[in-house]
GUDRENVO-491393 format. One line per 3 residues: their letters; for each residue x, y, z of C-alpha. Coordinates in pm, whole numbers, padded with zeros to 5 digits, always signed. Example, Ala and Ser with C-alpha at 12.3 -4.5 7.8 and 13.67 -1.06 7.14 Angstrom:
<rs>
AS) +01230 -00450 +00780 | +01367 -00106 +00714 $
</rs>
This chain:
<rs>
XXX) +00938 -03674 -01575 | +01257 -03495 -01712 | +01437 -03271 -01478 $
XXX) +01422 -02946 -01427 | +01741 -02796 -01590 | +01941 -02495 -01545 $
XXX) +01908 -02399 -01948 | +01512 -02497 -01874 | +01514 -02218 -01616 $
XXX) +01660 -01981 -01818 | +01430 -02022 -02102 | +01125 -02021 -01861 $
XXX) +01277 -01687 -01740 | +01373 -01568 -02145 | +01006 -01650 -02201 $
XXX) +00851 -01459 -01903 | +01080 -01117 -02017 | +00934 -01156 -02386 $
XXX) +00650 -01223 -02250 | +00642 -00870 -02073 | +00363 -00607 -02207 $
XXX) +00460 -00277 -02322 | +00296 +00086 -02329 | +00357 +00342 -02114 $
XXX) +00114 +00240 -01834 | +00350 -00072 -01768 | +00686 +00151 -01791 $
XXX) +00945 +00148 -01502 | +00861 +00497 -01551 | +00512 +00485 -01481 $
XXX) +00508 +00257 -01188 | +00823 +00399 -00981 | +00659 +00742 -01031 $
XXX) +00297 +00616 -00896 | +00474 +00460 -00597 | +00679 +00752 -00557 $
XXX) +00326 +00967 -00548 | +00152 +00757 -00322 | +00448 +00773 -00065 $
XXX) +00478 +01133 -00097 | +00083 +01109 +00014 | +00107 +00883 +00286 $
XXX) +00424 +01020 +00472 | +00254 +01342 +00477 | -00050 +01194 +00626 $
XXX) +00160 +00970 +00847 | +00379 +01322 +00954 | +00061 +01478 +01034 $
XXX) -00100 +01171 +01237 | +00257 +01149 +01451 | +00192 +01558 +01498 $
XXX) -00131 +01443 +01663 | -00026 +01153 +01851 | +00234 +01394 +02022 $
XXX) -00058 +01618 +02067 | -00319 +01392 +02243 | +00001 +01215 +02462 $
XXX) +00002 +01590 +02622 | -00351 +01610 +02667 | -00617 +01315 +02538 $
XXX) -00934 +01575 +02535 | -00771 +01817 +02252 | -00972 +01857 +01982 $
XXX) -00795 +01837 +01616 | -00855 +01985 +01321 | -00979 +01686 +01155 $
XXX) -01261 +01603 +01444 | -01578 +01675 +01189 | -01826 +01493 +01407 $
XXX) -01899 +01209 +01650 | -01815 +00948 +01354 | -01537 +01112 +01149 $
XXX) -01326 +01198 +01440 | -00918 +01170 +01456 | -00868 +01227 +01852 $
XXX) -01069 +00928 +01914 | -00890 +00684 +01706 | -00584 +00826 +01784 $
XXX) -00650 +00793 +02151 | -00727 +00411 +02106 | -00527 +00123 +02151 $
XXX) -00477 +00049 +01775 | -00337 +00360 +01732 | -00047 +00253 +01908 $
XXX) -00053 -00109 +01869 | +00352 -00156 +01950 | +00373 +00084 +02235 $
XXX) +00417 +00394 +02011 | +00238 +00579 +01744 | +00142 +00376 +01415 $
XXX) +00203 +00651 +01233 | +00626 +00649 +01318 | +00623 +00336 +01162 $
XXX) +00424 +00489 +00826 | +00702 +00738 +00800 | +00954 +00515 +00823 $
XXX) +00800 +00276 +00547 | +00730 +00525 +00312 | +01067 +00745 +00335 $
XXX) +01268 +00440 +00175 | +00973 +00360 -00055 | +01060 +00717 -00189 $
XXX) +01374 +00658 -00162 | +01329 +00311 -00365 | +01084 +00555 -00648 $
XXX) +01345 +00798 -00679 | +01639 +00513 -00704 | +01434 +00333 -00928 $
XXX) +01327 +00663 -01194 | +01705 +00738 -01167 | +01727 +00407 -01352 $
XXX) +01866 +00151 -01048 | +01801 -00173 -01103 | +01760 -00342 -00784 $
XXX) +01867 -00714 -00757 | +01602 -00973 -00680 | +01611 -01026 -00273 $
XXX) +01589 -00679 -00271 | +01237 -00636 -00415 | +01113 -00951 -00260 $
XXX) +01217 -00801 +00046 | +01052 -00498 +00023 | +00670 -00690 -00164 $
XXX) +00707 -00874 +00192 | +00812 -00611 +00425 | +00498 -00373 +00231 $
XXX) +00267 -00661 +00260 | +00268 -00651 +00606 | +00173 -00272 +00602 $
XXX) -00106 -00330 +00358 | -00284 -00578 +00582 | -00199 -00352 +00911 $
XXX) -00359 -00071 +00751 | -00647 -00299 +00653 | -00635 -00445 +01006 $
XXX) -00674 -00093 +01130 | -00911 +00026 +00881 | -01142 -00292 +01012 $
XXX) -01086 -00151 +01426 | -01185 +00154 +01310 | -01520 +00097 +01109 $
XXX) -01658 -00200 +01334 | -01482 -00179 +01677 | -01375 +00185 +01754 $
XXX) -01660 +00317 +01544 | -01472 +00638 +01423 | -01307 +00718 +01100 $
XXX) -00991 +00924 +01074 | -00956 +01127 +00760 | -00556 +01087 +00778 $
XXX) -00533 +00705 +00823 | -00749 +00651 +00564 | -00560 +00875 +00309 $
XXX) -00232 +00638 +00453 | -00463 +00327 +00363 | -00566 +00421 +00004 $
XXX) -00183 +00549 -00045 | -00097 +00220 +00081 | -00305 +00017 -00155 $
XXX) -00186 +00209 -00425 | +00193 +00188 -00348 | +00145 -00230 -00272 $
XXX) -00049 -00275 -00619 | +00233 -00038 -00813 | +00527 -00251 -00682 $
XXX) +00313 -00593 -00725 | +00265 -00496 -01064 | +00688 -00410 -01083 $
XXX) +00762 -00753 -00973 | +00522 -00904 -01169 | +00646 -00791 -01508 $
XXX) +01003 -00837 -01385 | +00942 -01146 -01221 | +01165 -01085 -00914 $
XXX) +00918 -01258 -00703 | +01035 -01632 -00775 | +00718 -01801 -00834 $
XXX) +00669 -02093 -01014 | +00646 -02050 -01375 | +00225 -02128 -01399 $
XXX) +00149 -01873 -01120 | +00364 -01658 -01276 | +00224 -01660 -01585 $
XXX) -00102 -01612 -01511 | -00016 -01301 -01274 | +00132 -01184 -01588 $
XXX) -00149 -01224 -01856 | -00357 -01041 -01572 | -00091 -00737 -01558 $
XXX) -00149 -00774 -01949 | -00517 -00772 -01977 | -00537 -00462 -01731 $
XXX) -00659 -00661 -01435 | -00467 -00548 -01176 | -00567 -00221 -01273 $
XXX) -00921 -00299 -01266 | -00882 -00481 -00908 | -00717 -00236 -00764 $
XXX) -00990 +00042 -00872 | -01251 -00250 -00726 | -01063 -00267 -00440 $
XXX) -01125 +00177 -00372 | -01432 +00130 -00464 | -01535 -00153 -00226 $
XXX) -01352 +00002 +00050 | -01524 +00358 -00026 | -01858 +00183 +00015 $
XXX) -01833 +00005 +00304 | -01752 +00322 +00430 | -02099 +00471 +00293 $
XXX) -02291 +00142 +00413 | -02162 +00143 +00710 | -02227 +00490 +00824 $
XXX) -02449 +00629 +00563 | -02538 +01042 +00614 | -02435 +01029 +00986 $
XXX) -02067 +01130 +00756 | -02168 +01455 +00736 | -02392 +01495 +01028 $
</rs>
């Protein structure tokens, strides 16, 4: 087997820039601006869920505006113990994520190039909030048996924001894997199937919602 060599590496990396699709729906542009969106989204939902928190700390029976009924019903999953998993409100931690993912959106449109640790850094660091808010969205559906109408608009924000700055790092291959993986992740960014998984991914989410619950939503 010949060894790898550093020219080899930088033709593997020359190859997977070519290699990068174009139109406006894979722009810098485009994908700083949907992260920056879905931030904007889920820092207001996370501002008003820390508003709550404070809230039901002073007195656990209030009711809040978003208590619609027995199933979709903030107060009681914001009374749980998953709401406050590390001792304080979840949703301190959502507004700290998401102010420097604007931060990043803004940087980025501004036309920053960030160097390579830095967006692995930040695909890890958001990874871990796309699987809490999945984590959570699981309590809530099969164990607390309540939905709140702010932590899910944090989770589909989420999802967005995590598929946007996959995407990023896929087409700019910051995210160091080896040159296969990474060009398969990139003929899927090509053919529009991250797109189409993370519009599966709603979808799915949406109707386990439905299944799960059914009419007792708006009972």
């Amino acid at each position: 087997m010949a060894p790898v060599t550093d020219a080899h590496l930088v033709d593997v990396e020359a190859d997977a820039v070519s290699d990068r699709p174009t139109g406006f729906f894979h722009s810098r542009k485009w994908l700083f601006s949907e992260m920056l969106v879905g931030a904007l989204i889920s820092l207001y939902a996370a501002f008003v869920l820390s508003i709550d928190a404070v809230t039901l700390a002073a007195n656990p029976n209030a009711n809040l505006a978003c208590d619609f009924s027995p199933v979709v019903s903030c107060a009681t999953v914001g009374t749980s113990w998953q709401a406050s998993l590390f001792g304080f409100p979840n949703a301190f931690l959502g507004i700290a994520a998401e102010s420097v993912v604007i931060t990043v959106a803004v940087l980025g449109l501004a036309g920053l190039r960030f160097p390579r640790w830095f967006m692995i850094a930040a695909q890890t660091v958001y990874l871990f909030g796309f699987v809490f808010a999945y984590w959570l969205f699981v309590e809530s559906v099969f164990v607390i048996g309540a939905l709140c109408v702010y932590c899910l608009t944090v989770q589909l924000a989420t999802t967005v924001v995590f598929f946007s700055m996959l995407h990023l790092n896929i087409l700019d291959d910051n995210l160091r894997w080896p040159p296969r993986v990474q060009r398969v992740a990139m003929s899927v960014v090509r053919s529009g199937g991250l797109g189409i998984l993370l519009a599966t991914w709603l979808i799915a989410t949406i109707a386990i919602i439905i299944f799960k619950y059914g009419f007792s939503l708006i009972n």
